[in-house]
PyMOL Python script that loads the backbone (N, CA, C, O; Angstrom):
from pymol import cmd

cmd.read_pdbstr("""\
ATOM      1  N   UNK A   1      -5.316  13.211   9.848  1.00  0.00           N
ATOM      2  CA  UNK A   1      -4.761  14.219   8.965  1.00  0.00           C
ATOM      3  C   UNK A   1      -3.244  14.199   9.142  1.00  0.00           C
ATOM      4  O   UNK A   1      -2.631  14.097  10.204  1.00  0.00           O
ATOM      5  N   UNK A   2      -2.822  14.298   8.088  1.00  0.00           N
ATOM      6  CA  UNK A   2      -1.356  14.056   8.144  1.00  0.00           C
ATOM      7  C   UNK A   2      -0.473  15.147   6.977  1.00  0.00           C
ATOM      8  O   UNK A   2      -1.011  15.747   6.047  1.00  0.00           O
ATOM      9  N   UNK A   3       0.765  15.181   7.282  1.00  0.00           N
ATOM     10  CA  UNK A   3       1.356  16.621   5.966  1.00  0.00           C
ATOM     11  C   UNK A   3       1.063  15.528   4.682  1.00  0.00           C
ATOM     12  O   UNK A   3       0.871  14.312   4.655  1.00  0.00           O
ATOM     13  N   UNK A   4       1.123  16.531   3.691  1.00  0.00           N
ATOM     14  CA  UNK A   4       1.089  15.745   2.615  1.00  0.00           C
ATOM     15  C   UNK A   4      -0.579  16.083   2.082  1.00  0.00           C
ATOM     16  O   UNK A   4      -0.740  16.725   1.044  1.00  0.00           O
ATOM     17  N   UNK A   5      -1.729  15.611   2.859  1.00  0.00           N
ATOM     18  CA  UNK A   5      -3.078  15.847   2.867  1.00  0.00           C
ATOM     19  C   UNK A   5      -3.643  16.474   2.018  1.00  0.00           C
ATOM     20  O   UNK A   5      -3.039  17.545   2.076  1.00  0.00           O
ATOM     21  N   UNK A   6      -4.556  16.600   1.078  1.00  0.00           N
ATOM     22  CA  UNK A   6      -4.815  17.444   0.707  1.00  0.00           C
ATOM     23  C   UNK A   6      -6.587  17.795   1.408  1.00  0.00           C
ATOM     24  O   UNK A   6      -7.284  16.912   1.909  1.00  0.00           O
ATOM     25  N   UNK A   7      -6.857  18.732   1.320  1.00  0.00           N
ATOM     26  CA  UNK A   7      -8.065  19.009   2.597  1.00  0.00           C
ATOM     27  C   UNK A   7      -8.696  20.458   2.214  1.00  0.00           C
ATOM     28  O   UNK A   7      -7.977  21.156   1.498  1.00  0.00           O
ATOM     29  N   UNK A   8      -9.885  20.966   2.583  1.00  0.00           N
ATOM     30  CA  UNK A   8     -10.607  21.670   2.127  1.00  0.00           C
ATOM     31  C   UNK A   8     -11.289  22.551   3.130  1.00  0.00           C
ATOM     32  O   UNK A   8     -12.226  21.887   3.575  1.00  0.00           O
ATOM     33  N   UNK A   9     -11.262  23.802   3.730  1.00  0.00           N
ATOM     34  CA  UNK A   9     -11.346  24.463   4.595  1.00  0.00           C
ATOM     35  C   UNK A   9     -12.966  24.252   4.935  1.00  0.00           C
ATOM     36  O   UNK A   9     -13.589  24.655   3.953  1.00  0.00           O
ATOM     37  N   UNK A  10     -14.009  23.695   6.116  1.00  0.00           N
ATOM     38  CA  UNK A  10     -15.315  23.566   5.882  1.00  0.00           C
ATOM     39  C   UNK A  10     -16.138  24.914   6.634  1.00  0.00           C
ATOM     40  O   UNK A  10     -17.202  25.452   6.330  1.00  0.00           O
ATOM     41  N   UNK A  11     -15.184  25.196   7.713  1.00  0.00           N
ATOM     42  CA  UNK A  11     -15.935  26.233   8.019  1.00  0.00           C
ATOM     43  C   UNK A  11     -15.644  27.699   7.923  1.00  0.00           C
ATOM     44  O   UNK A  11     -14.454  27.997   7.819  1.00  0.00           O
ATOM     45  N   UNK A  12     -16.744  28.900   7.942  1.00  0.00           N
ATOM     46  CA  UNK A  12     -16.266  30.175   7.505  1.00  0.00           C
ATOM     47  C   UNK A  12     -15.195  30.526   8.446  1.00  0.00           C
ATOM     48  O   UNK A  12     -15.314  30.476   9.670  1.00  0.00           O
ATOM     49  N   UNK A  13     -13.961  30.947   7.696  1.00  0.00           N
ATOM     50  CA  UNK A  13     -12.449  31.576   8.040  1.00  0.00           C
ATOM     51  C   UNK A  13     -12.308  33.283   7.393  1.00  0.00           C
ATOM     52  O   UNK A  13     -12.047  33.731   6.277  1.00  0.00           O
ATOM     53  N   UNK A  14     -12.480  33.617   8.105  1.00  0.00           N
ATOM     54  CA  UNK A  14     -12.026  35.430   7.681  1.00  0.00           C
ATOM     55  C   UNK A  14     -10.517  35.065   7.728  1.00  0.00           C
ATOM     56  O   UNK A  14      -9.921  34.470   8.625  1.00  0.00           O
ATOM     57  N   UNK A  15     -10.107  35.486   6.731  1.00  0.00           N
ATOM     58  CA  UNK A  15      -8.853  36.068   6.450  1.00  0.00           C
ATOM     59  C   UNK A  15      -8.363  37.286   6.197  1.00  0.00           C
ATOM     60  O   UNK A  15      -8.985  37.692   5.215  1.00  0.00           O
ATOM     61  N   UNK A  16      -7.290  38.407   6.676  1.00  0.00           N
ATOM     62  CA  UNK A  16      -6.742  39.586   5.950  1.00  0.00           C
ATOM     63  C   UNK A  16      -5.298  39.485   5.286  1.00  0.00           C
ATOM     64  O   UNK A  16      -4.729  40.464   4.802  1.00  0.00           O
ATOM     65  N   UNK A  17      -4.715  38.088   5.315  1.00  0.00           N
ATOM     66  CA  UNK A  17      -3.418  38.516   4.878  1.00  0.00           C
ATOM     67  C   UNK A  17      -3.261  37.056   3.398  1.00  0.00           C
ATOM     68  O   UNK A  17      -2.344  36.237   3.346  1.00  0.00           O
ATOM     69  N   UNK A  18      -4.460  37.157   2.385  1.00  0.00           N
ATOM     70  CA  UNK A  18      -4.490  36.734   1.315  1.00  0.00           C
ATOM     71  C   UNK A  18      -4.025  37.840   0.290  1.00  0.00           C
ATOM     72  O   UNK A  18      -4.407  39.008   0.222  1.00  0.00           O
ATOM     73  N   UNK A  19      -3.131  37.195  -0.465  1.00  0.00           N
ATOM     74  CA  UNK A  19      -2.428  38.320  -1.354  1.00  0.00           C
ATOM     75  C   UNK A  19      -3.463  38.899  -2.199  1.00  0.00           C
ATOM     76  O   UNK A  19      -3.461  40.117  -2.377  1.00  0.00           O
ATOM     77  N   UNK A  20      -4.476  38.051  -2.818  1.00  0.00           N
ATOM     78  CA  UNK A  20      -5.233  38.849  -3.585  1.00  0.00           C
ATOM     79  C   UNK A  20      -6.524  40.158  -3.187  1.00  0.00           C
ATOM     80  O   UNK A  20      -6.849  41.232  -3.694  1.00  0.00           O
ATOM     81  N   UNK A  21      -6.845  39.575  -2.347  1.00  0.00           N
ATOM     82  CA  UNK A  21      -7.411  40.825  -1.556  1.00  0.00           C
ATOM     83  C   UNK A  21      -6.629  41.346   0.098  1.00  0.00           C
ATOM     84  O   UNK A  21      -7.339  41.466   1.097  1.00  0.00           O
ATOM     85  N   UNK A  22      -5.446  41.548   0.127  1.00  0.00           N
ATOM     86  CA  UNK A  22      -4.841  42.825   1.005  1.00  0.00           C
ATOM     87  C   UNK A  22      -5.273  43.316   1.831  1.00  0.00           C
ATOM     88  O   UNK A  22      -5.160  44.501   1.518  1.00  0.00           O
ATOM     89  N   UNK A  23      -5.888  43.264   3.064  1.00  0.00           N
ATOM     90  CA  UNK A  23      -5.850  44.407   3.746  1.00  0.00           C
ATOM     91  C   UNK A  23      -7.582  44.288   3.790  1.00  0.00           C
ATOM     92  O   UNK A  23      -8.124  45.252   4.330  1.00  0.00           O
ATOM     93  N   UNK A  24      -8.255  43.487   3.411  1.00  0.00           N
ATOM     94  CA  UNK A  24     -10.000  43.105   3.382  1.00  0.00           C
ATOM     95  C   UNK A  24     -10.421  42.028   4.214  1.00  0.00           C
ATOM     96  O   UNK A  24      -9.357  41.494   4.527  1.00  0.00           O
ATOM     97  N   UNK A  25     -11.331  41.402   4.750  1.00  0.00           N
ATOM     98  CA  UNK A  25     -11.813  40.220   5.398  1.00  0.00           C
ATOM     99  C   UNK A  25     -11.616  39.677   4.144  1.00  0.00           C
ATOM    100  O   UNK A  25     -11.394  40.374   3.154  1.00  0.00           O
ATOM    101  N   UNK A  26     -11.686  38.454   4.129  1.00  0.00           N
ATOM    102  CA  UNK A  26     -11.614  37.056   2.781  1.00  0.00           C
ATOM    103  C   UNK A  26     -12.028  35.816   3.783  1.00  0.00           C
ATOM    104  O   UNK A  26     -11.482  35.125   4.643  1.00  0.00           O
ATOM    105  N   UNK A  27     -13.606  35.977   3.023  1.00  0.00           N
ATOM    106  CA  UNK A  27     -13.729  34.294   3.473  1.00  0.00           C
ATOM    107  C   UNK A  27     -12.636  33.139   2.826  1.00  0.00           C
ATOM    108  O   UNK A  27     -11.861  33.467   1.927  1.00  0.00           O
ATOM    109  N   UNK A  28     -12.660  31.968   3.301  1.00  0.00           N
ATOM    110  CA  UNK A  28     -11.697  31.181   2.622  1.00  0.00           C
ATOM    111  C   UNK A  28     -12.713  29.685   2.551  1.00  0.00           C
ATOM    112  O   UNK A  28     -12.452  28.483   2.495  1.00  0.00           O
ATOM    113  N   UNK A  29     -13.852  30.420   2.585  1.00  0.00           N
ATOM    114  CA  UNK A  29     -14.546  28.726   3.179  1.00  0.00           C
ATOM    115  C   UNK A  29     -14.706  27.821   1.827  1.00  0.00           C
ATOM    116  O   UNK A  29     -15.465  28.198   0.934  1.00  0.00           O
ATOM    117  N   UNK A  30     -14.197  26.999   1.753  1.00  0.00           N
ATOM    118  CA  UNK A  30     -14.406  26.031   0.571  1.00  0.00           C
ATOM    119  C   UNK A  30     -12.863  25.684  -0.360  1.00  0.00           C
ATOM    120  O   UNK A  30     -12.537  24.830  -1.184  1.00  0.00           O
ATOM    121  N   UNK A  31     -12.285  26.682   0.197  1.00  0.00           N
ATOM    122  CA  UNK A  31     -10.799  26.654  -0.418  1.00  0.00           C
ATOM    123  C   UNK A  31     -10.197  25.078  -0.396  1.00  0.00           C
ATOM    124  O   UNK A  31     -10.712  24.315   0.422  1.00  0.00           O
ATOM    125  N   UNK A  32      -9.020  24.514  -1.351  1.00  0.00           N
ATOM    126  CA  UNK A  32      -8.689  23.589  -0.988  1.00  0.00           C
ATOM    127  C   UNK A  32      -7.392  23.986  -0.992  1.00  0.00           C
ATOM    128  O   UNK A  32      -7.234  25.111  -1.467  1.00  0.00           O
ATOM    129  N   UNK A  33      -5.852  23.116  -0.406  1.00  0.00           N
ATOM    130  CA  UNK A  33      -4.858  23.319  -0.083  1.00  0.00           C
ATOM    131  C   UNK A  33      -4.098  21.815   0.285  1.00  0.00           C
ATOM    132  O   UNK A  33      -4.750  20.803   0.543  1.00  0.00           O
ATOM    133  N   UNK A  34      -2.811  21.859   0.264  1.00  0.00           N
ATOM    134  CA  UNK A  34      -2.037  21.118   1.054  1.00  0.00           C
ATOM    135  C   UNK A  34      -1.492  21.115   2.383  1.00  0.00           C
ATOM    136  O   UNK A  34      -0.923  22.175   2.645  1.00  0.00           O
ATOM    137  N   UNK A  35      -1.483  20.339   3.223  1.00  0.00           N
ATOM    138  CA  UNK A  35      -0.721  20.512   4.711  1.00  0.00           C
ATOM    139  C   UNK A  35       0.138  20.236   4.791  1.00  0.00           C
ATOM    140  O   UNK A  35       0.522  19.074   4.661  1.00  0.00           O
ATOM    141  N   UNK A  36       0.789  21.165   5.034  1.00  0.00           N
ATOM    142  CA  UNK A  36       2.686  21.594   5.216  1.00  0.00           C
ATOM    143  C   UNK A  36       3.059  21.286   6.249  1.00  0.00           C
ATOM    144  O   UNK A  36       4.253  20.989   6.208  1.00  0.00           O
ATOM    145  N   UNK A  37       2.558  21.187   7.354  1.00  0.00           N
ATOM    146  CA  UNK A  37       3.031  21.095   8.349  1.00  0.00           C
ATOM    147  C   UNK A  37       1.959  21.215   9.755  1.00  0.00           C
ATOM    148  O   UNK A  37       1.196  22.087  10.170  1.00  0.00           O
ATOM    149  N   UNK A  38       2.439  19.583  10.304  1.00  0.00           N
ATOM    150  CA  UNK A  38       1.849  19.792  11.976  1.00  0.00           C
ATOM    151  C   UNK A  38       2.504  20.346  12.960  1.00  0.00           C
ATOM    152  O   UNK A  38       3.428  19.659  13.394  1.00  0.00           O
ATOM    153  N   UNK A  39       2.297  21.588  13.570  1.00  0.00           N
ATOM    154  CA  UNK A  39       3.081  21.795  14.401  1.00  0.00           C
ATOM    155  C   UNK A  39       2.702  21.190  15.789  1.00  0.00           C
ATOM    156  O   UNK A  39       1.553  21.242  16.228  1.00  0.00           O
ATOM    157  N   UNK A  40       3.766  20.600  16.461  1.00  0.00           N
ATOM    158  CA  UNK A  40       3.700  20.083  17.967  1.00  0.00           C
ATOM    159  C   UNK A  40       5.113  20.514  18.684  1.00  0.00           C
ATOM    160  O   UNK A  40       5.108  20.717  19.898  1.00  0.00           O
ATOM    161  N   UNK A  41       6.388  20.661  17.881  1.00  0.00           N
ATOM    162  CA  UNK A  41       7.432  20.870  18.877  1.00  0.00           C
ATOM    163  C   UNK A  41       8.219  22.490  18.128  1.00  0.00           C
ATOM    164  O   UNK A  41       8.274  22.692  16.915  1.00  0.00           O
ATOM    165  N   UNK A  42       8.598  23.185  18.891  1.00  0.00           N
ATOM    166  CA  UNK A  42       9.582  23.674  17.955  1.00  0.00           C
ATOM    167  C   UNK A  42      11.209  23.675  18.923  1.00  0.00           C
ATOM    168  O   UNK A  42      11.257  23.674  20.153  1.00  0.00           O
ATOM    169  N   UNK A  43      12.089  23.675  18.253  1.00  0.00           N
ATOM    170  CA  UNK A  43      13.639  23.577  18.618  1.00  0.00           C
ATOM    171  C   UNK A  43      13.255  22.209  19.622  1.00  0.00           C
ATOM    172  O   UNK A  43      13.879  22.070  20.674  1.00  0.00           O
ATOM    173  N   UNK A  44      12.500  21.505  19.340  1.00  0.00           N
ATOM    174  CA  UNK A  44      13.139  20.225  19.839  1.00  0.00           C
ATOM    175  C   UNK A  44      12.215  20.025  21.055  1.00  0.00           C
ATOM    176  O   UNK A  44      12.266  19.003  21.739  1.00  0.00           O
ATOM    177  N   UNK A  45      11.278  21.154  21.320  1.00  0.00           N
ATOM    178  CA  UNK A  45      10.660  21.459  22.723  1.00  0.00           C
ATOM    179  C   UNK A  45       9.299  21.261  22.220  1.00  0.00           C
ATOM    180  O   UNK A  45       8.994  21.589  21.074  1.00  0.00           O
ATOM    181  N   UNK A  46       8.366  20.667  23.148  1.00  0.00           N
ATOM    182  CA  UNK A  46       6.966  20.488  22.741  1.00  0.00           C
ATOM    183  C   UNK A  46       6.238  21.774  22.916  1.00  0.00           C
ATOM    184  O   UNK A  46       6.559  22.413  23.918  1.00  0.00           O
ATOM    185  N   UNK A  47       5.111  22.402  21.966  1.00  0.00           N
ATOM    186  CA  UNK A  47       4.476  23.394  22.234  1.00  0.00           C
ATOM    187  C   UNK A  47       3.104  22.887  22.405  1.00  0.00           C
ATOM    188  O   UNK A  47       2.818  21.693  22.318  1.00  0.00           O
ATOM    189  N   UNK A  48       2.090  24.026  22.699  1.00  0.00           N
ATOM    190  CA  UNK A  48       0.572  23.788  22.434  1.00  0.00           C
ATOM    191  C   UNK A  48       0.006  25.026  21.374  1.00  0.00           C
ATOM    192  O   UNK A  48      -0.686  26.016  21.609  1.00  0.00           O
ATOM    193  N   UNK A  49       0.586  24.538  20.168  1.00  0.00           N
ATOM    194  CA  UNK A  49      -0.268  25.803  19.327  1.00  0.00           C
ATOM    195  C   UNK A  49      -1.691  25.817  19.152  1.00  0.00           C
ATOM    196  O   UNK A  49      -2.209  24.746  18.839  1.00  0.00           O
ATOM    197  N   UNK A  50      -2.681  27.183  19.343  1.00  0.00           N
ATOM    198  CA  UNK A  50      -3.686  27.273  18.807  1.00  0.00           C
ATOM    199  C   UNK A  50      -4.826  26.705  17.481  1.00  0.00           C
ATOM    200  O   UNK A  50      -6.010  26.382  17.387  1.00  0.00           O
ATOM    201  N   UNK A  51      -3.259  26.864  16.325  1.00  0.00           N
ATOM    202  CA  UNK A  51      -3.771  26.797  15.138  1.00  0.00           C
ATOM    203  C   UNK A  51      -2.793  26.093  14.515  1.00  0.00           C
ATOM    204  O   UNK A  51      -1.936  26.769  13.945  1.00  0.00           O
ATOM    205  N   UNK A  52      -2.678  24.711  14.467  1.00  0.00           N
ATOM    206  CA  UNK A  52      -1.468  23.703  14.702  1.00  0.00           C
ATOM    207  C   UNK A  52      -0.873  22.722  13.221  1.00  0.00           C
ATOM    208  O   UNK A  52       0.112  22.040  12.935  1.00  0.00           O
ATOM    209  N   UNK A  53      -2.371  23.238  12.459  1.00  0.00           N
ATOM    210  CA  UNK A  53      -2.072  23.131  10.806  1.00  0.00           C
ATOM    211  C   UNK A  53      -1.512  23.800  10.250  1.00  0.00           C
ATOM    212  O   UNK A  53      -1.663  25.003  10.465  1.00  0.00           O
ATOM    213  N   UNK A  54      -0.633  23.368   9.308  1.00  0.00           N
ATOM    214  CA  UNK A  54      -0.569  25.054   8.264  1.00  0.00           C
ATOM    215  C   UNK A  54      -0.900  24.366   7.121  1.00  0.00           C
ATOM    216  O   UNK A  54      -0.608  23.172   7.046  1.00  0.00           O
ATOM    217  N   UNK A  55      -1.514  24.975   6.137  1.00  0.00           N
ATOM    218  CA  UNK A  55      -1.874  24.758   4.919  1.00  0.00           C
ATOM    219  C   UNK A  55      -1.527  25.760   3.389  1.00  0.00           C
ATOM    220  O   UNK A  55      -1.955  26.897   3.189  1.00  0.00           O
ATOM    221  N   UNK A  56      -0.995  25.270   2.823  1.00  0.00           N
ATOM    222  CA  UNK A  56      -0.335  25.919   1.253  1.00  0.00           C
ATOM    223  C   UNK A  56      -1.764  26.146   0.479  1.00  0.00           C
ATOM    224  O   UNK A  56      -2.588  25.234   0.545  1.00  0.00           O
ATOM    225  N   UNK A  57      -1.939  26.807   0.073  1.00  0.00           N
ATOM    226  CA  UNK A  57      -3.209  27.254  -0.519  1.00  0.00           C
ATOM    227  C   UNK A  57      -2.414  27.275  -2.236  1.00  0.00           C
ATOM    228  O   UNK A  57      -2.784  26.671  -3.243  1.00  0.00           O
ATOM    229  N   UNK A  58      -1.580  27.932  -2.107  1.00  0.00           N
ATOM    230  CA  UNK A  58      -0.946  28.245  -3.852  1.00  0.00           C
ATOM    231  C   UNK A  58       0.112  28.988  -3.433  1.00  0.00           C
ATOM    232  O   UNK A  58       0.284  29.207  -2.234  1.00  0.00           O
ATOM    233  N   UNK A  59       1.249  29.633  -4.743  1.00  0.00           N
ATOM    234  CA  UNK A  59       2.270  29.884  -4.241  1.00  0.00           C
ATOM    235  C   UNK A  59       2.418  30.807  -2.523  1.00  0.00           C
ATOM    236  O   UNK A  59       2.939  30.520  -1.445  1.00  0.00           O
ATOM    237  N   UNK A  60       1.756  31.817  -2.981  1.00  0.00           N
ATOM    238  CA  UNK A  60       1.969  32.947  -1.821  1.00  0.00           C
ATOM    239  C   UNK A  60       0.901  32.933  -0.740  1.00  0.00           C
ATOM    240  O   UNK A  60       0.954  33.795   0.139  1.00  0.00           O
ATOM    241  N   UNK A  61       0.079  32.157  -0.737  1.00  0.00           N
ATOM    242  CA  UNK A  61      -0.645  32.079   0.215  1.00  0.00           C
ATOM    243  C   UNK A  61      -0.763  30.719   1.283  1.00  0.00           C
ATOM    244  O   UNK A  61      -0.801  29.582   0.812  1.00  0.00           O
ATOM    245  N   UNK A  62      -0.807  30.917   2.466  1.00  0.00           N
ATOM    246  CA  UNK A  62      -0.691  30.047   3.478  1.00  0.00           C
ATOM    247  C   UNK A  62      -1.843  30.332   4.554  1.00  0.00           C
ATOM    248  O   UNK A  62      -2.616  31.244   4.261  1.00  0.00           O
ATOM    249  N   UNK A  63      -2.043  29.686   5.719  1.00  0.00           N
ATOM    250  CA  UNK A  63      -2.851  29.616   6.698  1.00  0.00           C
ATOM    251  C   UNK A  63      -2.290  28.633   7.653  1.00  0.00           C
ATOM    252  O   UNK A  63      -1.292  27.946   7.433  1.00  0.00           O
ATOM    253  N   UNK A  64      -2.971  28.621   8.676  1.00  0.00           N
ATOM    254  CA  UNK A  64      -3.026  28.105  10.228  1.00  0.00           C
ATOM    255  C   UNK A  64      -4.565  28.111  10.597  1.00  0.00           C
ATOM    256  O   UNK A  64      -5.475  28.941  10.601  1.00  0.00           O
ATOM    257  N   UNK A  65      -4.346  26.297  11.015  1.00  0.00           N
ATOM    258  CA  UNK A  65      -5.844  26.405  11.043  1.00  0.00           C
ATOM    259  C   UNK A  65      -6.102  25.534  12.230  1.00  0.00           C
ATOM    260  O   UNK A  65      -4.954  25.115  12.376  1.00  0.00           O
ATOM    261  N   UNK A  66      -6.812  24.946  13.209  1.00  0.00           N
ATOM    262  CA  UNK A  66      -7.010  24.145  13.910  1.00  0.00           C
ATOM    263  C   UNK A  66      -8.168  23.022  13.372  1.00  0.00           C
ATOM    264  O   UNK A  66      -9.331  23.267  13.052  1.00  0.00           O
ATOM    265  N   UNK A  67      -7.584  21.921  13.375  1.00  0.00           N
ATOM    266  CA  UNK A  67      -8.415  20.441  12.949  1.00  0.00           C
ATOM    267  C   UNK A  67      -9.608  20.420  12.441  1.00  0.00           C
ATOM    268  O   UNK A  67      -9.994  20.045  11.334  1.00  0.00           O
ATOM    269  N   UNK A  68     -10.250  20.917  13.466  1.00  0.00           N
ATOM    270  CA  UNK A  68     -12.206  21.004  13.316  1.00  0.00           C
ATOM    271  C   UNK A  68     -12.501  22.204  12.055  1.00  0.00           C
ATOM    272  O   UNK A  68     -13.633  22.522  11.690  1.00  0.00           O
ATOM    273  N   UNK A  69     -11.583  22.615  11.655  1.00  0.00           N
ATOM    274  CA  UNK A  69     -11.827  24.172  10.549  1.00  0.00           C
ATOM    275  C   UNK A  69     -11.706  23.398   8.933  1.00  0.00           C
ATOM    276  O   UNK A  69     -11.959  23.906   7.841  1.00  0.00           O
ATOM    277  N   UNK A  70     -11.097  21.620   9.333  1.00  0.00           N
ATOM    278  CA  UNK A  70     -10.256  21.507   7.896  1.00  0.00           C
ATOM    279  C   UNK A  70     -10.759  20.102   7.648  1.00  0.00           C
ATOM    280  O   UNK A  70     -10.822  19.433   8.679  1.00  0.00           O
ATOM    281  N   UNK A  71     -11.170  19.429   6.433  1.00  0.00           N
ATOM    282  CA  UNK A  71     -11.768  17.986   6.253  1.00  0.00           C
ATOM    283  C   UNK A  71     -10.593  17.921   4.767  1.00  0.00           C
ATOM    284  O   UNK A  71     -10.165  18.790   4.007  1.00  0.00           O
ATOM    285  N   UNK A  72     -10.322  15.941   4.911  1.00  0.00           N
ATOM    286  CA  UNK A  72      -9.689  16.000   4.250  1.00  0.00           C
ATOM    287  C   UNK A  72     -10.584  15.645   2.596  1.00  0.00           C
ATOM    288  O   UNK A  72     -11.685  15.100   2.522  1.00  0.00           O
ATOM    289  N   UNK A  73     -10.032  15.962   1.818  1.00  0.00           N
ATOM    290  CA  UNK A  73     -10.730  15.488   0.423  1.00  0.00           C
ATOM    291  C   UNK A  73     -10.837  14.520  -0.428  1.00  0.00           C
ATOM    292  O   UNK A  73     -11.553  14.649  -1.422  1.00  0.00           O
TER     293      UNK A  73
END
""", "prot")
cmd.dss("prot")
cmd.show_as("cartoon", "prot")
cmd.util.cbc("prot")
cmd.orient("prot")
């Protein structure tokens, strides 16, 4: 998996901070998206993030996801 990707969320993800439902659980399972970004370093320094994908869903919506949550399409 690489940025650029386009990939499809396989397993159930609760979400609360999808613009269209606010403030509710939101499954996201089946969604598809682009990957924006791997995170491994920030300011130059290596990290170990949790959730090390991020993925563009459409304009205002985004996620963080870890590998095993995301297949590519």
């Amino acid at each position: 998996m690489k940025v650029g990707d386009r990939v499809r969320v396989k397993t159930s993800v609760i979400v609360y901070h999808n613009p269209a439902h606010r403030n509710e659980p939101f499954d996201i399972k089946g969604m598809e998206g682009e990957v924006m970004a791997i995170v491994t370093e920030w300011q130059g320094r290596p990290v170990s993030a949790n959730l090390p994908i991020q993925v563009k869903f459409d304009k205002k919506f985004r996620g963080h996801f870890r590998e095993d949550e995301l297949e590519v399409v």
